[in-house]
Structure formats: C-alpha cells, structure tokens
SETI-21225 format. One record per residue: x, y, z of N, C-alpha, C in turn; residue in three letters. Coordinates in steps of 0.1 Angstrom, whole numbers, plus 5000, padded with zeros to 4 digits. Example, Ala and Ser with C-alpha at 12.3 -4.5 7.8 and 13.67 -1.06 7.14 Angstrom:
2
513249435078512349555078513249675078ala/512849785071513749895071512950005079ser/
# end
This chain:
319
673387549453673187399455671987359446unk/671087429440670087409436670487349418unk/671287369413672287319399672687199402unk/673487199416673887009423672586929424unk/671686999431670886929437669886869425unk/669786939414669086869404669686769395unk/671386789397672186729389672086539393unk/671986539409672386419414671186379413unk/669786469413668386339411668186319397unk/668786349385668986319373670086159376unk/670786169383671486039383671285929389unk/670485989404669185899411668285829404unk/667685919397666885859385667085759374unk/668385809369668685709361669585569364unk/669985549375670985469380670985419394unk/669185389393669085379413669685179418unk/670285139407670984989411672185069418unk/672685149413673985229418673885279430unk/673085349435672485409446672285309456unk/672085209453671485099461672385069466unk/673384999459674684929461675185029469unk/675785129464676385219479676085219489unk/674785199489674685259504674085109509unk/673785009504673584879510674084779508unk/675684779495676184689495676184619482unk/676484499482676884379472675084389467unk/674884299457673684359453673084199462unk/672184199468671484079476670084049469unk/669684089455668484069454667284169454unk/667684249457666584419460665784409447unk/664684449446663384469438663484639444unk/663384729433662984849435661684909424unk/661685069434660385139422660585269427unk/661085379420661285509424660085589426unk/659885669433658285739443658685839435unk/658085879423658486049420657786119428unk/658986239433658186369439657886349452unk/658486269461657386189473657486359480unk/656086319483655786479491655586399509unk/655686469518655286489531654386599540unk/653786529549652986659555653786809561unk/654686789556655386949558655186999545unk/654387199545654087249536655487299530unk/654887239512656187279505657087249505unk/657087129512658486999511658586879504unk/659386889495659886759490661286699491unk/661286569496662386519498663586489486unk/664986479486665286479476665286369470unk/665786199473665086119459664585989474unk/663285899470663185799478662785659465unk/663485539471663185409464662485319476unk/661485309469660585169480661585029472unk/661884989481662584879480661784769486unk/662384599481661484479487662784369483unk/662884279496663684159496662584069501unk/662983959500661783899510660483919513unk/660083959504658784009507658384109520unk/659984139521659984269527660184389524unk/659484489522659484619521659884769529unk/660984819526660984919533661185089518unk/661285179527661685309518662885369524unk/663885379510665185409515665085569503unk/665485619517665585769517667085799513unk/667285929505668885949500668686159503unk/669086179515669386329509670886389509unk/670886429495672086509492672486629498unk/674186619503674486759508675986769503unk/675386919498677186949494678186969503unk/677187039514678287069526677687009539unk/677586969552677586969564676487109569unk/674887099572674587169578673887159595unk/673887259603673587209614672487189617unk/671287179606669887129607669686999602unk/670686909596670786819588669886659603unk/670586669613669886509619668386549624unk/668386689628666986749632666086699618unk/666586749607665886719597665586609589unk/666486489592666486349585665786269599unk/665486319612664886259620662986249617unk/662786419615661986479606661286389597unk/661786369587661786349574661286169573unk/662286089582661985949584660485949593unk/660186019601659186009605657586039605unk/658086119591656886219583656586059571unk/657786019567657885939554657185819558unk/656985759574656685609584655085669581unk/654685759586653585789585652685779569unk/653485859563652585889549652685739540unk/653385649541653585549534652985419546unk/653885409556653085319563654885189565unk/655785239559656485149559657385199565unk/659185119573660185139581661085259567unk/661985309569662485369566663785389569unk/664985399557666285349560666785529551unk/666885549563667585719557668985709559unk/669485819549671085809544670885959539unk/672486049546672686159541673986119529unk/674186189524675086169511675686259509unk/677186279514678286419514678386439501unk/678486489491679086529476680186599478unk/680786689478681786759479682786709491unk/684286679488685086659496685686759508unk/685386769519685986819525686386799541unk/687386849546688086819557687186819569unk/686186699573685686759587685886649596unk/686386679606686886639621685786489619unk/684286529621683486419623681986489617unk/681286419611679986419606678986359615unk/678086399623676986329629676486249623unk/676186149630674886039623674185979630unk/673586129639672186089649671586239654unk/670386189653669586299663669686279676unk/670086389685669986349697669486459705unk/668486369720668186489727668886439740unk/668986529747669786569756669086619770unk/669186579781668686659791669386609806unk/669786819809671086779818672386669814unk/672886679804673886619800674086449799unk/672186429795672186249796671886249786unk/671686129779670986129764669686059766unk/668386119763667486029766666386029754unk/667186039744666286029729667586009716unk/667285899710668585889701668085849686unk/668285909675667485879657669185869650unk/669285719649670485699644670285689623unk/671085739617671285729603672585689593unk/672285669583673785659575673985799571unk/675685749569676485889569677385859556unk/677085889544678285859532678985969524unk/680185959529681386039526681786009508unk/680786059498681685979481682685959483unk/683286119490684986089482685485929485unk/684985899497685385769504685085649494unk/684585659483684285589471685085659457unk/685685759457686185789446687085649433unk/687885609445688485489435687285339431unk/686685359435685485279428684785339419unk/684985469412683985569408685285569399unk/686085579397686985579389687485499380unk/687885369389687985229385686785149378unk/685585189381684885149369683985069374unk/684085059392682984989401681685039398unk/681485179399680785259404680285359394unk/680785349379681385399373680185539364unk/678985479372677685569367677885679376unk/678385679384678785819392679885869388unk/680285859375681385939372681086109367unk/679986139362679586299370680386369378unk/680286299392680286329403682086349408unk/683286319397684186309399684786419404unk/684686519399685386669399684886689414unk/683786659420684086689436684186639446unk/685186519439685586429447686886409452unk/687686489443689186529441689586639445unk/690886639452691486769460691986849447unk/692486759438693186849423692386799412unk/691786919407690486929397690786979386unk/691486919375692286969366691586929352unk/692186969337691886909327691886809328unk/692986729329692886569326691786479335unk/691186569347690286499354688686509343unk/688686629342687686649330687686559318unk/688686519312688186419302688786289310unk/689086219319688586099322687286089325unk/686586189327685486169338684486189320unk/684386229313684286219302684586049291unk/685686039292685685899286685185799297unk/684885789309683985669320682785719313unk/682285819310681085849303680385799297unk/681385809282681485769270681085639272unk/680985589279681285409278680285349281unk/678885439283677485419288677385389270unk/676185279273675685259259674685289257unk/673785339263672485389265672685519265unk/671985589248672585719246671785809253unk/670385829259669585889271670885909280unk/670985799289671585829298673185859296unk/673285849290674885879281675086039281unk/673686099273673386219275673386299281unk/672386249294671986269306673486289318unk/673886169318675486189328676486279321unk/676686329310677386429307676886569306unk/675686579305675086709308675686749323unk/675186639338675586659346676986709351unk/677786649342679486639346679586779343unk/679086849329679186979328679087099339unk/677287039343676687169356677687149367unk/678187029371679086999383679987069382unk/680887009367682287109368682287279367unk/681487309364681487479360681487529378unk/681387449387681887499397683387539398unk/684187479396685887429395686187569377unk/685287539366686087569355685187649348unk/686087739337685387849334684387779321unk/683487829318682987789305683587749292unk/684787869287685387799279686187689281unk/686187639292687487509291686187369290unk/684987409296683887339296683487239278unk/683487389273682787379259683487329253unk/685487369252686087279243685787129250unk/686287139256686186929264685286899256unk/683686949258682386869253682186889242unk/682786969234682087009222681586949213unk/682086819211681886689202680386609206unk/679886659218678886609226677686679221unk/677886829223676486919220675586889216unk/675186849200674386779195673986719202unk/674486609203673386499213673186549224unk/673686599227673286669245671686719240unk/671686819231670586869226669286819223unk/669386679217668486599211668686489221unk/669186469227668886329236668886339254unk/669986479257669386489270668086539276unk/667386459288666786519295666986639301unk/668086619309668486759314668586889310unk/669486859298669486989287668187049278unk/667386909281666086999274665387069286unk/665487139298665287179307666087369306unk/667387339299668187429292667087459283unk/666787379277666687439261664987489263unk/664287429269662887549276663387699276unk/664387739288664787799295665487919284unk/665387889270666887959263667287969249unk/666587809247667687759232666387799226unk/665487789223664487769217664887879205unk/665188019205665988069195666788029187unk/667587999190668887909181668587809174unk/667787719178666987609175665887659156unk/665387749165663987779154664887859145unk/665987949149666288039137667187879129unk/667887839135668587729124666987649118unk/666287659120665487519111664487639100unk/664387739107663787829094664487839080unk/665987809084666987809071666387689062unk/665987599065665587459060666487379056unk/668087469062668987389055669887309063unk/670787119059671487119073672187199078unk/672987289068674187369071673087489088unk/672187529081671487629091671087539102unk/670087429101669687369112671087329124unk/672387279117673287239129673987329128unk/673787489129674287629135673687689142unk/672087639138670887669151671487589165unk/671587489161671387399172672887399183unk/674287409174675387409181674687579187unk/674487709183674287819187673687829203unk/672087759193671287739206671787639220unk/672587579219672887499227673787549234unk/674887629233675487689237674887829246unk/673787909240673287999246672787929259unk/672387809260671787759267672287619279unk/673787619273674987589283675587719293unk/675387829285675587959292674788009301unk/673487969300672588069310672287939322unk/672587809319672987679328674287709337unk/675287739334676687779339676387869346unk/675988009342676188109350674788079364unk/673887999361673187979373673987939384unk/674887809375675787749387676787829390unk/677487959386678387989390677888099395unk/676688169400676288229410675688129422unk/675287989422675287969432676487909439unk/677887889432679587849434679887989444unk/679588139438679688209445679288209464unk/677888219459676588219472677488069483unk/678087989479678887849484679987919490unk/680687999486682288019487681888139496unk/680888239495680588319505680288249520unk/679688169517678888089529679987989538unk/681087959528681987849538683387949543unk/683388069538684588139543683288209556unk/682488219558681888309572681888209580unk/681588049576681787949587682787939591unk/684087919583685087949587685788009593unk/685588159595686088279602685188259613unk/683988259612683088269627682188159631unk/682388059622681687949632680387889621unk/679187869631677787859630676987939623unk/676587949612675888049607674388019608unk/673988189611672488179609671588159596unk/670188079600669888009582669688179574unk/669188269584669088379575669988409565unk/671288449568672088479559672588409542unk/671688279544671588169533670688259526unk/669288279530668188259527668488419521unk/668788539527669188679518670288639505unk/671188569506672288519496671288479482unk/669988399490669488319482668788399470unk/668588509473667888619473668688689455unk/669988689461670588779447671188719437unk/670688739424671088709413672188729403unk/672688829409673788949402675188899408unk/675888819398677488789400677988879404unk/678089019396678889109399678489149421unk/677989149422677189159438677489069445unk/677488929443677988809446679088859449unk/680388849436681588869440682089009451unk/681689079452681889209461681289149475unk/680389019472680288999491680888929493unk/681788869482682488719485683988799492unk/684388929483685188969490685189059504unk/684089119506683689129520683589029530unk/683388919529683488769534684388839540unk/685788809532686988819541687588899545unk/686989039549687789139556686689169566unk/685489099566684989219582684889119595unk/685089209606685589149617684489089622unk/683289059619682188979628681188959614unk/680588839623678988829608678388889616unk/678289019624677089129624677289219612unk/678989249611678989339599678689279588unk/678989169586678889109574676989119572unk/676289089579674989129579674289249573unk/675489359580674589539577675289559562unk/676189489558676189519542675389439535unk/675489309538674089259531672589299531unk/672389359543670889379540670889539532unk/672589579525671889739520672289659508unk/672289559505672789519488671289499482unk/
# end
C-alpha cells in the first residue's frame, strides 16, 4: 500500500479542485489551502492528505483517507482522527474514506458505533466513496485528473486500458503535473502488469518523467543517480540521453519491484480474509516485515493450502 499510498497524495496535491468536487460536488465557490504533513496528537501519525476549506466565511477541514481495501479499524480510526484533527486545529471536520481498488463488498460502513446490550448509544457518521462508482466520469473526461487511478477501477485491466489512461494524461498541459500523473499511472499499474509491458507503453515519456517529475525524482534519489552521472561524464548528448534513458529505467525498476512486493504482501492478505475471515493486524505487520519476492511468493502460495491462519502463522514467523 505504501507505492498507492504515496501515489494518490502526489494527485491530492496536485489536483485538490478535483478532490473537492468528488466528494462535495458541483463546484459552489470553495477557497482552499492544503496543510502539508498535518500531524495529530497520536505518536507517529500522520494523516493521509487534509484541505482547510472556506465558503462563506466559513471554514471547515476536509479530511480524505485512502484505502485500497476495507479494514476493520477503518470507523474506529476516522472517528479517531476527526476528533484529534477538532482539537489540534480548532475547526469542524468533514471526513471521507476513499475506496481505490474495485471490489465486491456486500456493504462498506460509514459510522462508528458503540453499542451496549444491543442499543446504539454513541454514533460518528462519515463519507464513504466507492471511485469505481466514478469511473465513467474519470474516463469521459469529467474527472479526468484521476485518470492514474484507472487500472483499479476496472474489472478488465488490459493494454488498451493502459494507453487510454495514458492519452487522458497526455492532455494535461501542465508538463509538472503531466509528469507527475504519469509517473503515478505507472506505480499503480505495475500492480496488474509486468515491467516490460510498462516501459514499452511509456517509453516516449522517460525523459521527461526524469527531468520534470516530482515523483520520479524520489526514484532518482533512491537509484538513478548512476545512470545520470555516468551519461553526463561522457559530455556528450549521445552519452547524456543513455545516462538518463539507463538511469531512469534502473530506477523505474527498483520503483516497480517495491510495488510488486507490496502487490504480493496484498494478494497474500486478501486470499486469508477470504478463506478465514477477519485477520489479525499482526499478520500485516510480520508481512510488512519481508522484502524478498521470492519469500513473498512461497507465502502467497501457502495462503492457499493451509487449513487455518494458525498454520498460516507458524510458517510465517519461521520465514
């Protein structure tokens, strides 16, 4: 999640008119200002994106946390969260969970509730947004800065999804963010597709990915910096744009394979919910733990042959 999760506050960032409108509509006039980083009195917690908003000379803070999948700490935690955020700021707060990934669920909560003896006598109600439930707006060209976000929004995730979601891209005129949303489409899709089907699609892109995304210069910390310096020591263009396609690629690669160990650590996690239910956060938090694909995949196939998550447990803690 941690590849998604930085993908969609790159798009939060860049496109919070977009953000807005989803989750509150036709545009009515909103004044915003994005809070980087907003921290809360919980140690070590940062929320994932918040905009102080103002109509009327009214101000509130609208909260957005992203989830790839449905967890069962999610209204505990956005009840949490709204009430840490009233405090530290001083203003009402309009929290919203935000589904990414499509999938089949019966019903999504959209309250905290407590309970005693089977009455309800404490209730923290929130928004609940399903994207896929916006895909044809995200496609058609409403929405169309969330086109990133296509490939997990679709039950069939194919090439030709890949370069439409590429040409709605293309159509940004703002080469930052132009950058920026195609970097993303990349880390997203490498869930769904192998690298090489990645690199041909974008290849025409690289370059600028290199020199004008933010995101990728986060890669290029992380990686390129070789590729980069050995092409510019050449002094020549032919050297400098072999550094830079090289480096950029070494550094789409060690981007990908993050995401496709945590695609793993995902697909491990939703086939044990699936066979048994409710999982404990531990078993996240050990997953969280290993780095090694090859080990990933050997638990992903254990996933589906042992008869309880206790076994599933005594193999994990000898990995």
């Amino acid at each position: 999640m941690q590849v998604i999760d930085r993908s969609i506050k790159v798009l939060a960032r860049q496109y919070p008119e977009t953000f807005i409108k989803l989750v509150l509509g036709k545009d009515t006039g909103w004044e915003y200002q994005t809070l980087e980083n907003p921290e809360i009195n919980i140690p070590e917690k940062r929320l994932d994106f918040v905009y102080e908003i103002e109509q009327n000379d009214n101000k509130y803070l609208l909260h957005l946390e992203f989830q790839l999948r449905h967890e069962k700490e999610v209204p505990g935690r956005i009840f949490k969260y709204s009430a840490y955020l009233t405090e530290s700021y001083g203003l009402p707060v309009i929290p919203v969970v935000i589904y990414l990934e499509k999938r089949n669920y019966r019903r999504l909560p959209d309250a905290y509730i407590v309970e005693v003896n089977n009455k309800v006598v404490s209730s923290f109600t929130y928004q609940v947004i399903k994207l896929w439930d916006y895909e044809q707006d995200i496609a058609g060209g409403k929405l169309k800065e969330l086109a990133p976000l296509l490939v997990l929004l679709k039950d069939n995730r194919d090439v030709a999804l890949l370069e439409y979601t590429r040409k709605l891209i293309l159509e940004e005129k703002d080469i930052k963010r132009r950058a920026d949303s195609l970097s993303v489409a990349i880390s997203v899709a490498e869930r769904y597709f192998d690298r090489e089907i990645l690199l041909n699609i974008f290849r025409e892109e690289f370059k600028m990915l290199l020199k004008e995304s933010s995101f990728v210069q986060e890669w290029y910390n992380e990686g390129l910096q070789k590729g980069l310096r050995d092409g510019m020591e050449k002094g020549l263009e032919e050297g400098l744009e072999k550094g830079l396609e090289k480096g950029l690629e070494k550094g789409l690669e060690k981007g990908l394979e993050k995401g496709r160990i945590e695609a793993l650590r995902d697909s491990i996690l939703e086939v044990l919910e699936e066979r048994f239910g409710v999982l404990r956060s531990g078993i996240g938090k050990k997953l969280e733990e290993i780095d090694d694909s090859a080990a990933l995949k050997s638990l992903f196939k254990m996933s589906l042959k042992v008869n309880s998550l206790e076994e599933f447990e005594k193999i994990l803690d000898q990995v």
